[in-house]
Biopython code that builds the backbone (N, CA, C, O; Angstrom):
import numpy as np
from Bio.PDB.StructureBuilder import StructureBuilder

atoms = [
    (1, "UNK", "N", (-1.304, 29.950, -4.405)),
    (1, "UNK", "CA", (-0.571, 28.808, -3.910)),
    (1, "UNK", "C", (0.226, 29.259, -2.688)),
    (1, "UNK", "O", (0.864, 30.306, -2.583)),
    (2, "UNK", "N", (0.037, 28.002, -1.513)),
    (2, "UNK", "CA", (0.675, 28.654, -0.493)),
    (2, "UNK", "C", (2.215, 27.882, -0.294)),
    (2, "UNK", "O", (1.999, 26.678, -0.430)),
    (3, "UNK", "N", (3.511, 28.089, -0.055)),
    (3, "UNK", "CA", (4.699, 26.932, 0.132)),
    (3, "UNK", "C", (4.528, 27.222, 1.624)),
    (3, "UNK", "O", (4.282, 28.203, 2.325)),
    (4, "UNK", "N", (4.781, 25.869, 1.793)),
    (4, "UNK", "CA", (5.227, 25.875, 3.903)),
    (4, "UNK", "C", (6.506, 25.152, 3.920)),
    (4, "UNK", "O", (6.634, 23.952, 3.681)),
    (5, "UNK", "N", (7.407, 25.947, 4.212)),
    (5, "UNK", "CA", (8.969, 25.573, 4.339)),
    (5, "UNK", "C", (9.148, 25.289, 5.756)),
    (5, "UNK", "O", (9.225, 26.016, 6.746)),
    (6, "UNK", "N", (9.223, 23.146, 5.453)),
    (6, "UNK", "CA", (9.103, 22.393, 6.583)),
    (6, "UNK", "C", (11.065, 22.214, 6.530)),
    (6, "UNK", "O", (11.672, 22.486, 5.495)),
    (7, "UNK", "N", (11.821, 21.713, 7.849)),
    (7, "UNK", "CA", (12.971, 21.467, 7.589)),
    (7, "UNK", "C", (13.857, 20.663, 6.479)),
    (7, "UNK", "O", (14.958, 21.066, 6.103)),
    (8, "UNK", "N", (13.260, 19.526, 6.026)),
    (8, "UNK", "CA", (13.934, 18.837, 4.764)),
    (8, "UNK", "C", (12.603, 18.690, 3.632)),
    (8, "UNK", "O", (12.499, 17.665, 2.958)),
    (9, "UNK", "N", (11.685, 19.738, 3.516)),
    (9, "UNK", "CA", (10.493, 19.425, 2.712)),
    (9, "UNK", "C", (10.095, 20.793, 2.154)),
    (9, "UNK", "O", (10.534, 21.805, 2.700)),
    (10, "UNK", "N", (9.280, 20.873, 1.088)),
    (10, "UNK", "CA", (8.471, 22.072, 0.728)),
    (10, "UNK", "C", (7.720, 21.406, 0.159)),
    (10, "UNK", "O", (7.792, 20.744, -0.876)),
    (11, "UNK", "N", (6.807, 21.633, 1.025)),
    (11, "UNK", "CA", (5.366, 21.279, 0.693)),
    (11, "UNK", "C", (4.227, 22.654, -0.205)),
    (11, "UNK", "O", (4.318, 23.812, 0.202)),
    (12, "UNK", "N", (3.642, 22.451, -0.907)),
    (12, "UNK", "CA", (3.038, 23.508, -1.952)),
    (12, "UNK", "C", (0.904, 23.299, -1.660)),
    (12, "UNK", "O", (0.146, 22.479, -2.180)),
    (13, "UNK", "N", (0.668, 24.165, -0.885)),
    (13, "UNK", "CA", (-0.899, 24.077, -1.220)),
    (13, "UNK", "C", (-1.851, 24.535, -1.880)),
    (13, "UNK", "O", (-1.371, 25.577, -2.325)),
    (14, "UNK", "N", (-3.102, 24.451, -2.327)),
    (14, "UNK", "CA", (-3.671, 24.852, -3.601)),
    (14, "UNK", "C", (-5.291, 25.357, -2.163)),
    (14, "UNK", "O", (-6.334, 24.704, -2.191)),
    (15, "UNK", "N", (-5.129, 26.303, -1.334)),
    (15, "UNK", "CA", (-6.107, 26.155, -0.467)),
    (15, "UNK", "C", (-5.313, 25.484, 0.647)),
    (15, "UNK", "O", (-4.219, 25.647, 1.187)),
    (16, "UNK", "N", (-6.371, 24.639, 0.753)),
    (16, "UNK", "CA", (-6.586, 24.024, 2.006)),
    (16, "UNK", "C", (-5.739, 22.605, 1.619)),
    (16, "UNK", "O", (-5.257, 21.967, 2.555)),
    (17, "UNK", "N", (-5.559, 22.106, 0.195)),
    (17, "UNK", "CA", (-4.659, 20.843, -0.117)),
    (17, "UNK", "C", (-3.699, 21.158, -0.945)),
    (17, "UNK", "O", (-3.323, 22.015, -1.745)),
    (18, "UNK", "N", (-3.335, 19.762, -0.279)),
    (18, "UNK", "CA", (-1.272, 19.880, -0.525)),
    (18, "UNK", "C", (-1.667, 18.898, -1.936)),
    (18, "UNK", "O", (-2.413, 17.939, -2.134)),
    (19, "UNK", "N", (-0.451, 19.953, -3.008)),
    (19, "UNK", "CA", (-0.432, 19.910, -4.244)),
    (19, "UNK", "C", (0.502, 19.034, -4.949)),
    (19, "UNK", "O", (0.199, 18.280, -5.873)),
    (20, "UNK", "N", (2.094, 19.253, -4.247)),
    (20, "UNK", "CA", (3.147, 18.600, -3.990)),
    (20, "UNK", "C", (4.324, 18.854, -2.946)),
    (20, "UNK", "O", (4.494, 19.827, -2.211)),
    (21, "UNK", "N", (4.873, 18.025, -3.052)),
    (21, "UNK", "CA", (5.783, 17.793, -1.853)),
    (21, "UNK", "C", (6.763, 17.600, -2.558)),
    (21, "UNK", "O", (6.693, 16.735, -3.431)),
    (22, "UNK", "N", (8.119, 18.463, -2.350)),
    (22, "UNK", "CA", (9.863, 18.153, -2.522)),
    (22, "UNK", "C", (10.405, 18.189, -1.582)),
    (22, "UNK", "O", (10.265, 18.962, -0.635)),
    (23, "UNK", "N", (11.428, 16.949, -1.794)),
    (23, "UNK", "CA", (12.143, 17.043, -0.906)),
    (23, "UNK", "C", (13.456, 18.159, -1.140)),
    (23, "UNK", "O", (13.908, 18.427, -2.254)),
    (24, "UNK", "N", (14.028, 18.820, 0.325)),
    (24, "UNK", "CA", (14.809, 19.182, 0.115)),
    (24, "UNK", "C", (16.482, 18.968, -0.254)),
    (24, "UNK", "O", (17.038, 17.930, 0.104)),
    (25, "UNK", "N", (17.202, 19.992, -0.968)),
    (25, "UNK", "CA", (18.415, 19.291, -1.361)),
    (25, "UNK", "C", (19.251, 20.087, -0.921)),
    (25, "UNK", "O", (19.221, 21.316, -0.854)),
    (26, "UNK", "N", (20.279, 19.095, -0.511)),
    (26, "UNK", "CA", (20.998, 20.191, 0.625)),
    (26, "UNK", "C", (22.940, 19.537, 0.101)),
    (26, "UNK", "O", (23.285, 18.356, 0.065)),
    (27, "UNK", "N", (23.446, 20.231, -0.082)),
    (27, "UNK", "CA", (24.652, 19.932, -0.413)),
    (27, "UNK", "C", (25.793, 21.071, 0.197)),
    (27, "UNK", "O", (25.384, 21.996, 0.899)),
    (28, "UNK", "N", (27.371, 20.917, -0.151)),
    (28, "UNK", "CA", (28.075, 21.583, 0.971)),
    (28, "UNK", "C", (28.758, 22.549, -0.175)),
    (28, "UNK", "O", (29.739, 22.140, -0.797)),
    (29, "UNK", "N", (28.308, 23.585, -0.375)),
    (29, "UNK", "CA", (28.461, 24.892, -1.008)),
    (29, "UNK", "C", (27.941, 24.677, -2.043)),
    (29, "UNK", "O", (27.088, 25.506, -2.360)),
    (30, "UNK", "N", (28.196, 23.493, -3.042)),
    (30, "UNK", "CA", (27.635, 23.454, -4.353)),
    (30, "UNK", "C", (26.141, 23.881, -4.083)),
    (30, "UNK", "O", (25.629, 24.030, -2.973)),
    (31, "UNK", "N", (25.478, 24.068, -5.444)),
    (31, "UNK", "CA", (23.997, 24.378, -5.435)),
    (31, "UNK", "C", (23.135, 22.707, -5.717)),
    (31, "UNK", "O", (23.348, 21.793, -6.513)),
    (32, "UNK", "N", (22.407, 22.859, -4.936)),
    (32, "UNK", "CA", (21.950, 21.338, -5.296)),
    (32, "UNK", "C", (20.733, 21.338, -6.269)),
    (32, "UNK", "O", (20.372, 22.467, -6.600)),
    (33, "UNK", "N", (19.939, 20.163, -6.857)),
    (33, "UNK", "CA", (18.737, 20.468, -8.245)),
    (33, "UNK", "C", (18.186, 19.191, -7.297)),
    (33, "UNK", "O", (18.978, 18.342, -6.886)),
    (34, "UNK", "N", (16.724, 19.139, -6.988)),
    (34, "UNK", "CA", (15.594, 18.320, -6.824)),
    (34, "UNK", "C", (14.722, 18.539, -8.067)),
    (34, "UNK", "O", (13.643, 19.125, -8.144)),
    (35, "UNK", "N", (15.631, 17.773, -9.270)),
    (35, "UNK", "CA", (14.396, 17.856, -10.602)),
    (35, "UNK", "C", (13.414, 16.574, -10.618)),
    (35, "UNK", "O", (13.767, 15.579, -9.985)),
    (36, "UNK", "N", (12.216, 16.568, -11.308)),
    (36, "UNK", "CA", (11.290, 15.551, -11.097)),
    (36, "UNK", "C", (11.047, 15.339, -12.559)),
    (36, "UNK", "O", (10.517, 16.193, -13.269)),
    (37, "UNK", "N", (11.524, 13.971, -13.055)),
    (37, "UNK", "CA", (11.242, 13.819, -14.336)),
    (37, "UNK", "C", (10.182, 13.819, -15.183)),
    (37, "UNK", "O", (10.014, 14.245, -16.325)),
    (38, "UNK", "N", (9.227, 13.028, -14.073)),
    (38, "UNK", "CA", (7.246, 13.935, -14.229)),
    (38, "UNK", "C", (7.261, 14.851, -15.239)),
    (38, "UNK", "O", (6.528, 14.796, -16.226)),
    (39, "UNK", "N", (8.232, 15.850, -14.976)),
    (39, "UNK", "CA", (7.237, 16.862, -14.611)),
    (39, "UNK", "C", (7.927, 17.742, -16.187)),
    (39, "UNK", "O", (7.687, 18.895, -16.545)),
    (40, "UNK", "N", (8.643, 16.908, -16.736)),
    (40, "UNK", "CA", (9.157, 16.937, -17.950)),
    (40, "UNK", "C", (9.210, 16.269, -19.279)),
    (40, "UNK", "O", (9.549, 16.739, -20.365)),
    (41, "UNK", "N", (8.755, 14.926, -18.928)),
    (41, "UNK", "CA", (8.295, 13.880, -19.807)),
    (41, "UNK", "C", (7.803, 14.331, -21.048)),
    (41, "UNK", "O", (8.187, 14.097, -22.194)),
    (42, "UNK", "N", (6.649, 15.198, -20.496)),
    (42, "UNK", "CA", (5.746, 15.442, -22.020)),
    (42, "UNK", "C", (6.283, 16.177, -22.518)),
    (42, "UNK", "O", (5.740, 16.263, -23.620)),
    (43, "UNK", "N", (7.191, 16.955, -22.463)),
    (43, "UNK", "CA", (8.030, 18.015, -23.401)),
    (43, "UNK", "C", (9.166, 17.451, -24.077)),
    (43, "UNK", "O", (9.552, 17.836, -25.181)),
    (44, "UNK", "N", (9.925, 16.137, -23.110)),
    (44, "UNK", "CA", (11.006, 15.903, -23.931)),
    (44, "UNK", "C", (10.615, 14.580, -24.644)),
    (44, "UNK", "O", (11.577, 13.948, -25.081)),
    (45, "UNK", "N", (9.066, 13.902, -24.898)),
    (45, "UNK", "CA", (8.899, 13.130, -25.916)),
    (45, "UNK", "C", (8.752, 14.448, -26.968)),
    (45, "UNK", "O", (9.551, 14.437, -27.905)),
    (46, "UNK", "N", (7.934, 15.428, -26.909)),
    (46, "UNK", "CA", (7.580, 16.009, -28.136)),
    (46, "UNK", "C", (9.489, 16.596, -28.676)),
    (46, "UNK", "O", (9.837, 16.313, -29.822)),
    (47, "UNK", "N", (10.045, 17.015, -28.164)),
    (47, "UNK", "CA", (11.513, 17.367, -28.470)),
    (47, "UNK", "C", (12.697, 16.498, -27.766)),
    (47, "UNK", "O", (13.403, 16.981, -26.881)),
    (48, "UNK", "N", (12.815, 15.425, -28.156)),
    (48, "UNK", "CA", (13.397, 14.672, -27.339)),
    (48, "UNK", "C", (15.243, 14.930, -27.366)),
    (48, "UNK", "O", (16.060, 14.438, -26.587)),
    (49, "UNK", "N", (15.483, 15.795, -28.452)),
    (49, "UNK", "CA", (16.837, 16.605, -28.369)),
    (49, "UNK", "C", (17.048, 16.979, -27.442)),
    (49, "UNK", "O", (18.124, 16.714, -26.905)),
    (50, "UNK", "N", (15.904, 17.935, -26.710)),
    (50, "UNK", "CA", (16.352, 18.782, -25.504)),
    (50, "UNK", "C", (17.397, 18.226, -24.849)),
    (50, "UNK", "O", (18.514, 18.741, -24.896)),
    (51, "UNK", "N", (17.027, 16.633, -23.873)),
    (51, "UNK", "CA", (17.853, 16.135, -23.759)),
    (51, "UNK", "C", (18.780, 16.068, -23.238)),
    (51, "UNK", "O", (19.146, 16.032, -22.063)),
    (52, "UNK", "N", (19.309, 16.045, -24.397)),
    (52, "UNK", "CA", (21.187, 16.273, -24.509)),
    (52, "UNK", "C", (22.153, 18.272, -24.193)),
    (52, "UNK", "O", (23.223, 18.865, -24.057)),
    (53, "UNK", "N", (20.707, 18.394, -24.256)),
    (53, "UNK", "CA", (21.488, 20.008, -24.135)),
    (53, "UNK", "C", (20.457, 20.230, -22.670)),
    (53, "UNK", "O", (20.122, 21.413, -22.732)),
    (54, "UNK", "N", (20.020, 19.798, -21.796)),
    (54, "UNK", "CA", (19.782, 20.005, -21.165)),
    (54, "UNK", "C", (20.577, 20.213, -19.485)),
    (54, "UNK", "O", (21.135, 19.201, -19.059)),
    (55, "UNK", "N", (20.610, 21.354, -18.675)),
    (55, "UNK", "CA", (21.637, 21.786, -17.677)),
    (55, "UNK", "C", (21.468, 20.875, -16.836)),
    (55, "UNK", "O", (22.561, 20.533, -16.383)),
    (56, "UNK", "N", (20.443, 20.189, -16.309)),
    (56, "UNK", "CA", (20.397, 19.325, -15.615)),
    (56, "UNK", "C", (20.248, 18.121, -15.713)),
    (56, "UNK", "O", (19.889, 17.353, -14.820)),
    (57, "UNK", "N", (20.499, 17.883, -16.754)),
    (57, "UNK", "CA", (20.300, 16.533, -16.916)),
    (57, "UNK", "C", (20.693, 15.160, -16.158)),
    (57, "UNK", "O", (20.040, 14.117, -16.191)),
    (58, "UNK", "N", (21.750, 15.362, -15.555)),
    (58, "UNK", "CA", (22.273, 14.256, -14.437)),
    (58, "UNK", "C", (21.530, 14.793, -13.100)),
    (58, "UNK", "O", (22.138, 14.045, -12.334)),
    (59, "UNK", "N", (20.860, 15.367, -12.429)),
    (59, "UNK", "CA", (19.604, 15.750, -11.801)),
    (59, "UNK", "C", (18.618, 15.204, -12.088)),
    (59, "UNK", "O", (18.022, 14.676, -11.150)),
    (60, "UNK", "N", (18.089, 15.101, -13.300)),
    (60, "UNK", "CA", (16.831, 14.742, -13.916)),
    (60, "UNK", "C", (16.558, 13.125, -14.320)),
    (60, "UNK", "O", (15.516, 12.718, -14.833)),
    (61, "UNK", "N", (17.576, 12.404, -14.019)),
    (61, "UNK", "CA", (17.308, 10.893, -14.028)),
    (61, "UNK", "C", (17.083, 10.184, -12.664)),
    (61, "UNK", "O", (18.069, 10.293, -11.934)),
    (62, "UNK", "N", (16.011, 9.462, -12.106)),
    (62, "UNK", "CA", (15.330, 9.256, -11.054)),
    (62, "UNK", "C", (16.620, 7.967, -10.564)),
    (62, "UNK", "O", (16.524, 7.812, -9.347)),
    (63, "UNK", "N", (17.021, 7.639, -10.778)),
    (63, "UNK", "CA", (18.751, 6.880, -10.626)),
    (63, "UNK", "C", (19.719, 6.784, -11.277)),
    (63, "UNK", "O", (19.727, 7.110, -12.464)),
    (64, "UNK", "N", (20.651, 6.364, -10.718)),
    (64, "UNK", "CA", (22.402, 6.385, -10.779)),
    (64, "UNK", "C", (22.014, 5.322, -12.158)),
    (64, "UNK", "O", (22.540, 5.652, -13.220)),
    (65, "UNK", "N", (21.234, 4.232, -12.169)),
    (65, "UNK", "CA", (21.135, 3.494, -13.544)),
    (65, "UNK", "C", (20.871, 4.207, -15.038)),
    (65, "UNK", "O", (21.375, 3.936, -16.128)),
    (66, "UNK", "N", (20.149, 4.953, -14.766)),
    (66, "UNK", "CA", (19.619, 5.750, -16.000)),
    (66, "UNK", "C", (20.815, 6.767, -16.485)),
    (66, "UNK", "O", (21.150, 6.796, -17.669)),
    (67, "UNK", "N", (21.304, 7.424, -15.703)),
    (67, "UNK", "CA", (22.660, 8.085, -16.166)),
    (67, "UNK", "C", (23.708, 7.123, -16.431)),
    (67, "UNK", "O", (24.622, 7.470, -17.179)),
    (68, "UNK", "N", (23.707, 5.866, -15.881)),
    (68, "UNK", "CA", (24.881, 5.308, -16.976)),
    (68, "UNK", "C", (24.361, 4.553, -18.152)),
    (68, "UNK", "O", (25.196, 4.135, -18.955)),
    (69, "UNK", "N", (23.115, 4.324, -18.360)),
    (69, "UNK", "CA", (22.350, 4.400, -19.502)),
    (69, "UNK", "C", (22.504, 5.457, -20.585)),
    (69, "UNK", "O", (22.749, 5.404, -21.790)),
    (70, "UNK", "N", (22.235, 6.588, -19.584)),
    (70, "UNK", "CA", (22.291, 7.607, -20.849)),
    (70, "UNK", "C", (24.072, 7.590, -21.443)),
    (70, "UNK", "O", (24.488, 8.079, -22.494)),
    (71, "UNK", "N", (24.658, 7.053, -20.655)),
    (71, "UNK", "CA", (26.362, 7.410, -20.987)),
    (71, "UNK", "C", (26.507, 6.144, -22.333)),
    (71, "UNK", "O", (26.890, 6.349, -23.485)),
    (72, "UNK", "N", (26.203, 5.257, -21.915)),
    (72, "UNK", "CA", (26.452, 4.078, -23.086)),
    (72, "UNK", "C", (25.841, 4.561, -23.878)),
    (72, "UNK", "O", (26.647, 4.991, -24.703)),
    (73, "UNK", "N", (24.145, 4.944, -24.400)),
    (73, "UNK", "CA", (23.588, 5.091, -25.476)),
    (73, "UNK", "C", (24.094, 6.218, -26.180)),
    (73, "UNK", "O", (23.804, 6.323, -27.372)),
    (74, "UNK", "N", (24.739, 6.996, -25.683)),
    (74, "UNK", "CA", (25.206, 7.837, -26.533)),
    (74, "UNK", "C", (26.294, 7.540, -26.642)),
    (74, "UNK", "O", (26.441, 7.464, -27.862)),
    (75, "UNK", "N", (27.357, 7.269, -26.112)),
    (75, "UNK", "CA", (28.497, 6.789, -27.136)),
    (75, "UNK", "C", (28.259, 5.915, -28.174)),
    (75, "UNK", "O", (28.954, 6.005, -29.185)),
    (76, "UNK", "N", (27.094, 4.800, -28.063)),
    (76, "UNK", "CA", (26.869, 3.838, -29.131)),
    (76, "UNK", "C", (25.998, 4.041, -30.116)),
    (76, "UNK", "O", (25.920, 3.280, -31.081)),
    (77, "UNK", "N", (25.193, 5.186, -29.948)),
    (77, "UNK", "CA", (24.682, 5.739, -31.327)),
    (77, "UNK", "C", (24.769, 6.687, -31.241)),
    (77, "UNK", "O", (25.234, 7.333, -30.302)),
    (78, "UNK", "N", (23.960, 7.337, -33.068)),
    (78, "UNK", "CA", (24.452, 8.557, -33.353)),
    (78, "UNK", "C", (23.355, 9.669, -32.258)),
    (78, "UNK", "O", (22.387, 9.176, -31.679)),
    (79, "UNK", "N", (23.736, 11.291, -32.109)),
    (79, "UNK", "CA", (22.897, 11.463, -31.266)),
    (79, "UNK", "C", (22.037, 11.718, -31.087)),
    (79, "UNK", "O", (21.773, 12.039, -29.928)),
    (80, "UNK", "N", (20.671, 11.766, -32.430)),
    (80, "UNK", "CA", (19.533, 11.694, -32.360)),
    (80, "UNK", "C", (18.855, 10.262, -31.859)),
    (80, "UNK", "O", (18.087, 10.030, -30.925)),
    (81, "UNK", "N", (19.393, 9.483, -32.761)),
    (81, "UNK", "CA", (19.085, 7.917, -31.582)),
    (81, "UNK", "C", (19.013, 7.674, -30.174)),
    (81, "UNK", "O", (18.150, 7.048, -29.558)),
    (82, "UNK", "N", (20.229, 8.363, -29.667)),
    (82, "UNK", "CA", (20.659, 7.982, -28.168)),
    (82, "UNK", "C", (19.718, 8.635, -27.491)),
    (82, "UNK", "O", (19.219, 7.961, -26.590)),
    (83, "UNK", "N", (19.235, 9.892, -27.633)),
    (83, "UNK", "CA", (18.131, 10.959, -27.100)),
    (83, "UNK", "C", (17.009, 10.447, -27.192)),
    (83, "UNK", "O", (16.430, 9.998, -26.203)),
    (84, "UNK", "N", (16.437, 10.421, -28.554)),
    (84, "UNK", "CA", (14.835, 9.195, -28.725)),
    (84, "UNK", "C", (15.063, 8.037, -27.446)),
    (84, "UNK", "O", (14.214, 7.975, -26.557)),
    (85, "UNK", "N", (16.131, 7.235, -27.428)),
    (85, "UNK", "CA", (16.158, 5.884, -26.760)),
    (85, "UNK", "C", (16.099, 6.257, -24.912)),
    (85, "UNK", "O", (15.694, 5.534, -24.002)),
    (86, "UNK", "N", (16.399, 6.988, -24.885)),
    (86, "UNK", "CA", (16.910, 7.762, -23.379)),
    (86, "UNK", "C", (15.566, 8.106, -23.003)),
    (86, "UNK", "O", (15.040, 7.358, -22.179)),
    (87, "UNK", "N", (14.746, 9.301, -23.533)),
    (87, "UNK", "CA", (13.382, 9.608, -23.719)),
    (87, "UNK", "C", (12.423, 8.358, -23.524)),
    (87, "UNK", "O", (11.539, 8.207, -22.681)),
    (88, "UNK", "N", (12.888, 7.405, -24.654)),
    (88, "UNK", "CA", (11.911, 6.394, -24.304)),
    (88, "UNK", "C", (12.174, 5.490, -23.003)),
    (88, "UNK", "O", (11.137, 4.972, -22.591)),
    (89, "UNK", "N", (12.990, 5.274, -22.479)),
    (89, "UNK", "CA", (13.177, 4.977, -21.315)),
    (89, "UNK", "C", (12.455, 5.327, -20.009)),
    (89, "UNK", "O", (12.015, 4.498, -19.212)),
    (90, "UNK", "N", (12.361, 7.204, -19.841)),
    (90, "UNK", "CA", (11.930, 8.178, -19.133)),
    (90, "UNK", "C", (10.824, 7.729, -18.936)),
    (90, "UNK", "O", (10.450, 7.421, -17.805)),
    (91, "UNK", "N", (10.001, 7.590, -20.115)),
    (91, "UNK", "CA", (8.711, 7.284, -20.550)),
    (91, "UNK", "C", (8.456, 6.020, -19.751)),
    (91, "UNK", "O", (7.931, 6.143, -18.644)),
    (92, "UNK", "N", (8.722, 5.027, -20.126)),
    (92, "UNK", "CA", (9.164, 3.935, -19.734)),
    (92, "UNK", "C", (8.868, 3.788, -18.653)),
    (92, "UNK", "O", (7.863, 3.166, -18.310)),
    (93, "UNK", "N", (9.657, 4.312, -17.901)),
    (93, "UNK", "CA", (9.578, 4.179, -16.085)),
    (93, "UNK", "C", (8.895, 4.996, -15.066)),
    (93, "UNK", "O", (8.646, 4.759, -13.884)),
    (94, "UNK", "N", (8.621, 6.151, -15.911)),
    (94, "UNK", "CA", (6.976, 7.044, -15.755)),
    (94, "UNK", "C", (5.871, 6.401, -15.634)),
    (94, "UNK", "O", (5.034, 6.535, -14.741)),
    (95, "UNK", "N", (5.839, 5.252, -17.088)),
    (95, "UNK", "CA", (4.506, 4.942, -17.117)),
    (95, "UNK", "C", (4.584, 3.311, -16.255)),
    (95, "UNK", "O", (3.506, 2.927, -15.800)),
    (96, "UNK", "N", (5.394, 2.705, -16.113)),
    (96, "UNK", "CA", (5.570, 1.517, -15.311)),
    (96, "UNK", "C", (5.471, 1.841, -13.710)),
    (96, "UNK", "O", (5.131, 0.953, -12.928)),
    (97, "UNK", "N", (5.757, 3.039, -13.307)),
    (97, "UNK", "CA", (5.980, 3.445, -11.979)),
    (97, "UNK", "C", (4.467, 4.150, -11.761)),
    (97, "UNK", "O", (4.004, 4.169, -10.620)),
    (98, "UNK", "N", (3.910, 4.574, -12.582)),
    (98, "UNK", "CA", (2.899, 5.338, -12.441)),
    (98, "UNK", "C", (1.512, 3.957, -12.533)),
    (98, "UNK", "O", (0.559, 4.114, -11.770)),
    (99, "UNK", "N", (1.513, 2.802, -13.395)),
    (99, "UNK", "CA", (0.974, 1.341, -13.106)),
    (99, "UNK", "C", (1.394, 0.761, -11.614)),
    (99, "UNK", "O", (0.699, 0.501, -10.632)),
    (100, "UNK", "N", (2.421, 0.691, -11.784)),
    (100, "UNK", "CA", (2.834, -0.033, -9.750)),
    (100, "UNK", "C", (2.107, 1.145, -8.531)),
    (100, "UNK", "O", (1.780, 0.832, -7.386)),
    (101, "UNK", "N", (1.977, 2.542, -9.153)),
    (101, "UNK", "CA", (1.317, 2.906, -7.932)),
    (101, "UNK", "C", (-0.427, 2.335, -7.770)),
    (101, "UNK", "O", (-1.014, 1.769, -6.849)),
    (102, "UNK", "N", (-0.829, 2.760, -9.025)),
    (102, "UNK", "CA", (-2.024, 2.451, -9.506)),
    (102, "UNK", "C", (-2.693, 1.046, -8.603)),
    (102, "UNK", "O", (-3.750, 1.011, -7.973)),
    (103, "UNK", "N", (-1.703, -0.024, -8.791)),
    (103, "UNK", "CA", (-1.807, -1.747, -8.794)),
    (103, "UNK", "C", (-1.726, -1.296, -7.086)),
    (103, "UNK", "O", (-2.630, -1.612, -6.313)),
    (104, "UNK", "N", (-0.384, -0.438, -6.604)),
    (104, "UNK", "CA", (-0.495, -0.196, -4.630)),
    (104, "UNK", "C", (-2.042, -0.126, -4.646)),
    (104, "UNK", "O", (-2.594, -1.097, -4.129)),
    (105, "UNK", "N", (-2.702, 0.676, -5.057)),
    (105, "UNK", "CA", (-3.921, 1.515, -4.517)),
    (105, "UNK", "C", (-4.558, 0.361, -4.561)),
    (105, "UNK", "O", (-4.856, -0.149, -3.481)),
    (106, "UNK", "N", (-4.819, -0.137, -5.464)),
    (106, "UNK", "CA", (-6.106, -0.433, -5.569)),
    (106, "UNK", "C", (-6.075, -2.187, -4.848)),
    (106, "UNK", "O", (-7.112, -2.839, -4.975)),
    (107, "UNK", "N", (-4.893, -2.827, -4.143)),
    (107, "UNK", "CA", (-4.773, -3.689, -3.702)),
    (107, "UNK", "C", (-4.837, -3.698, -2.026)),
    (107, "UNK", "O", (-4.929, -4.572, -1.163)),
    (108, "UNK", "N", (-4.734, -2.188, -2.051)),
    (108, "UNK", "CA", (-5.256, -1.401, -0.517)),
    (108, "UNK", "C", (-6.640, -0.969, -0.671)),
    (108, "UNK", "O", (-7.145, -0.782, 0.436)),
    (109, "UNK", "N", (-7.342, -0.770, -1.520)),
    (109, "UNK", "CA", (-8.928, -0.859, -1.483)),
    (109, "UNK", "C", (-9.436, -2.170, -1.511)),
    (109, "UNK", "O", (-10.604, -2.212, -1.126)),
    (110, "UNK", "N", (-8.975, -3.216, -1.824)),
    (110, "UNK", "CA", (-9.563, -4.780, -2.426)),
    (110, "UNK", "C", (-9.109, -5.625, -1.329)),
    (110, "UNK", "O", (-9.453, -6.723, -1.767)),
    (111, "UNK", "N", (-8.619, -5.835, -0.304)),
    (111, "UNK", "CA", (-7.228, -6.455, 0.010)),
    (111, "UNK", "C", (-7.684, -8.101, -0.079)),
    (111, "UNK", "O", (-6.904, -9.038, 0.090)),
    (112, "UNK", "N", (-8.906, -8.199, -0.335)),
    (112, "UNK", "CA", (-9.435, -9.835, -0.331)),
    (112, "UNK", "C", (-9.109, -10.290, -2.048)),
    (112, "UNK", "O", (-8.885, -11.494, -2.176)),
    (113, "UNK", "N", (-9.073, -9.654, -3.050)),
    (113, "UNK", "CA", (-8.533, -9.703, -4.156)),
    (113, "UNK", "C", (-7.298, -9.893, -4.191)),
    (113, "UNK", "O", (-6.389, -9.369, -3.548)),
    (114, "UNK", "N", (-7.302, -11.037, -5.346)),
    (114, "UNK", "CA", (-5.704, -12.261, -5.761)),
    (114, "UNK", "C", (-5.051, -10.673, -6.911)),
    (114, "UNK", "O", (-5.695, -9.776, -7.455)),
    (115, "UNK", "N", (-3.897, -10.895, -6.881)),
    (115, "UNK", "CA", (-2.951, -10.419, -7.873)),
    (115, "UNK", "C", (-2.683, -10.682, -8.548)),
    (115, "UNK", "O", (-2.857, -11.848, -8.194)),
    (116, "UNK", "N", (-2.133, -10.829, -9.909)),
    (116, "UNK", "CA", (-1.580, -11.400, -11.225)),
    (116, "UNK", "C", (-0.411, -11.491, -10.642)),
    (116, "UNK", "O", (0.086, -10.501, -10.104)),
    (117, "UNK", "N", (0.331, -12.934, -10.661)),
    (117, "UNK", "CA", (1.960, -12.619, -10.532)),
    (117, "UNK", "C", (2.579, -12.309, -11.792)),
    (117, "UNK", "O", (3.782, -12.055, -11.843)),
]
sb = StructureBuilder()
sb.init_structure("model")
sb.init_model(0)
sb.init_chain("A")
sb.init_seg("    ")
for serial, (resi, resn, name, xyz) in enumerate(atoms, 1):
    if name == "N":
        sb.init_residue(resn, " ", resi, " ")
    sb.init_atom(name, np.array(xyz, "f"), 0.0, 1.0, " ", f" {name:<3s}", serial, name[0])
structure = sb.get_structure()
C-alpha cells in the first residue's frame, strides 16, 4: 500500500488505485481523530458495549446529532440498553447512507428513469 500525503488529504493506494481517502484533521495543539464509523460497525454490533468504553467515541459519530443522542440514551436507560440503541442507530445510518449512495449511482447510470418519491 502506497499513502500520498496531499495538503488536507491522505489518500491510500492498492497499486495503481486509490483505496481510500481521509480527510485531514488539523486542530491547534490538541491531537485531532478522523474516525470513520464504517469502518467499525461490524465489531460494535457483535460487542456493542465497546461503545461506551470506547476513547473515541465523540470522534466516531458522523454528527453533532448522534452524540447528543448518545447523551440522552444513556442517561435514560440502563447501560446495556443505551449501547444496543446507539449501535443500532450507527447501523442505521450506515445502512440508509450506504442505500442513498447506491439510489445516487444508479440514477446517474439511468437518468431517463422516474424515482420513487
Amino acid at each position: 500500500m502506497i499513502w500520498a500525503n496531499v495538503d488536507n488529504r491522505l489518500e491510500c493506494f492498492l497499486g495503481p488505485d486509490l483505496v481510500m481517502r481521509l480527510t485531514r484533521v488539523r486542530t491547534d495543539g490538541a491531537r485531532g481523530h478522523a474516525i470513520d464509523y464504517h469502518h467499525l460497525i461490524g465489531t460494535l454490533r457483535r460487542k456493542p458495549q465497546a461503545l461506551r468504553y470506547l476513547v473515541y467515541r465523540e470522534a466516531l459519530f458522523p454528527r453533532a446529532a448522534y452524540a447528543r443522542a448518545w447523551t440522552a440514551l444513556d442517561a435514560a436507560l440502563p447501560p446495556r440498553d443505551a449501547c444496543r440503541a446507539m449501535v443500532g442507530l450507527l447501523v442505521l445510518a450506515s445502512t440508509r447512507e450506504a442505500v442513498e449512495n447506491r439510489i445516487g449511482r444508479s440514477s446517474r447510470r439511468h437518468p431517463g428513469r422516474r424515482q420513487a418519491a
